[in-house]
C-alpha positions as CSV (number, residue, x, y, z in Angstrom):
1,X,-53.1,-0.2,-47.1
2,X,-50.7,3.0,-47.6
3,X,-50.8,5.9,-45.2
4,X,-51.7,7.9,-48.7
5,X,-54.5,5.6,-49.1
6,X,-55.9,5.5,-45.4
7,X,-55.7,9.4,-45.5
8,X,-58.2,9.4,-48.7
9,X,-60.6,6.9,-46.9
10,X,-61.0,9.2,-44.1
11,X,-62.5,11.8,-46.3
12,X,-64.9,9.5,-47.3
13,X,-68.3,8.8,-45.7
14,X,-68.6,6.4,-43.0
15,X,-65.3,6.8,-42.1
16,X,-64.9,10.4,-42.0
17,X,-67.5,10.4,-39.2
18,X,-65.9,7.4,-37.0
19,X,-63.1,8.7,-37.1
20,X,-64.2,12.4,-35.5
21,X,-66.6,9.6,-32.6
22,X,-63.1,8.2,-32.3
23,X,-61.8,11.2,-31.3
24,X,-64.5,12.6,-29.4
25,X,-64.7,9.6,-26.9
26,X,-61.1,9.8,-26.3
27,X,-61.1,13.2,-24.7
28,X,-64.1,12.5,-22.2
29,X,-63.5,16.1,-21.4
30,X,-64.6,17.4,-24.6
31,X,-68.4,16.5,-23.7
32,X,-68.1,19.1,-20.0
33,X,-67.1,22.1,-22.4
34,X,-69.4,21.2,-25.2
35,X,-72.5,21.2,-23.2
36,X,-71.4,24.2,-21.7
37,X,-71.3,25.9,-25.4
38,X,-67.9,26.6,-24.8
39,X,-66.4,27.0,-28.4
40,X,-63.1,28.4,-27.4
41,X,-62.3,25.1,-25.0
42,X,-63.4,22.6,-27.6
43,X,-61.3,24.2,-30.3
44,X,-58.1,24.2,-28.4
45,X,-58.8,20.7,-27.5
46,X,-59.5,19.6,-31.2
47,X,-56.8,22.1,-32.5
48,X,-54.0,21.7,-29.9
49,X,-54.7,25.7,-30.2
50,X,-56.9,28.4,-31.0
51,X,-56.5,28.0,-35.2
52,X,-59.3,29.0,-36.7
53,X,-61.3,30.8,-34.0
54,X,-60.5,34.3,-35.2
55,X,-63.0,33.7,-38.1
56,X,-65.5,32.8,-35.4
57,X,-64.8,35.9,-33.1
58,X,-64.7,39.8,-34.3
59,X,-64.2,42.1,-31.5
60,X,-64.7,40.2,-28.7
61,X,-68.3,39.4,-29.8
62,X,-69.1,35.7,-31.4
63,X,-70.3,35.4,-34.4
64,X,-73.9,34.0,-35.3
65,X,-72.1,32.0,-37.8
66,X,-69.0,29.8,-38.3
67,X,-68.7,27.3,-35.2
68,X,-72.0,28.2,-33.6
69,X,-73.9,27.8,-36.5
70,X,-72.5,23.8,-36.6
71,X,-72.9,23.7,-32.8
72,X,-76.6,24.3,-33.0
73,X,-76.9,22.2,-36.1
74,X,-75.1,19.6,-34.2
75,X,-78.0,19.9,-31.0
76,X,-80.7,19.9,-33.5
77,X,-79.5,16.6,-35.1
78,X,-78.7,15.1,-31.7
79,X,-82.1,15.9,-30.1
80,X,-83.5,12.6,-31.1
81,X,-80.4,10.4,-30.0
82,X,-80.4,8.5,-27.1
């Protein structure tokens, strides 16, 4: 299998979402800020940086929408998972 070709199989369901687990259990400390809310660490832990979190912040306030709406999507879904 190509690079090319491994890069389009990541898009695609199951793969997409092993591949974010993946990544998720490799940086244990992802879990501490996450269940602390804390978008701003998460993001420069999955980013390398803060990319992206202007569109989640406007004047110093956050945003009811963007990241938090997918965090408490993402509590919703996991309430049930043990």
């Amino acid at each position: 299998m190509t690079v090319k070709e491994l890069i389009e199989k990541l898009k695609e369901f199951p793969h997409a979402g092993l591949s974010a687990a993946i990544f998720w259990k490799k940086r244990k400390n992802l879990n501490i800020y996450a269940d602390q809310d804390n978008i701003k660490a998460v993001t420069k832990i999955v980013n390398g940086g803060f990319n992206g979190l202007n569109d989640t912040y406007k004047n110093g306030k956050l945003f009811s929408i963007g990241r938090t709406t997918y965090l408490h999507r993402a509590k919703e879904g996991l309430k049930n998972v043990s």
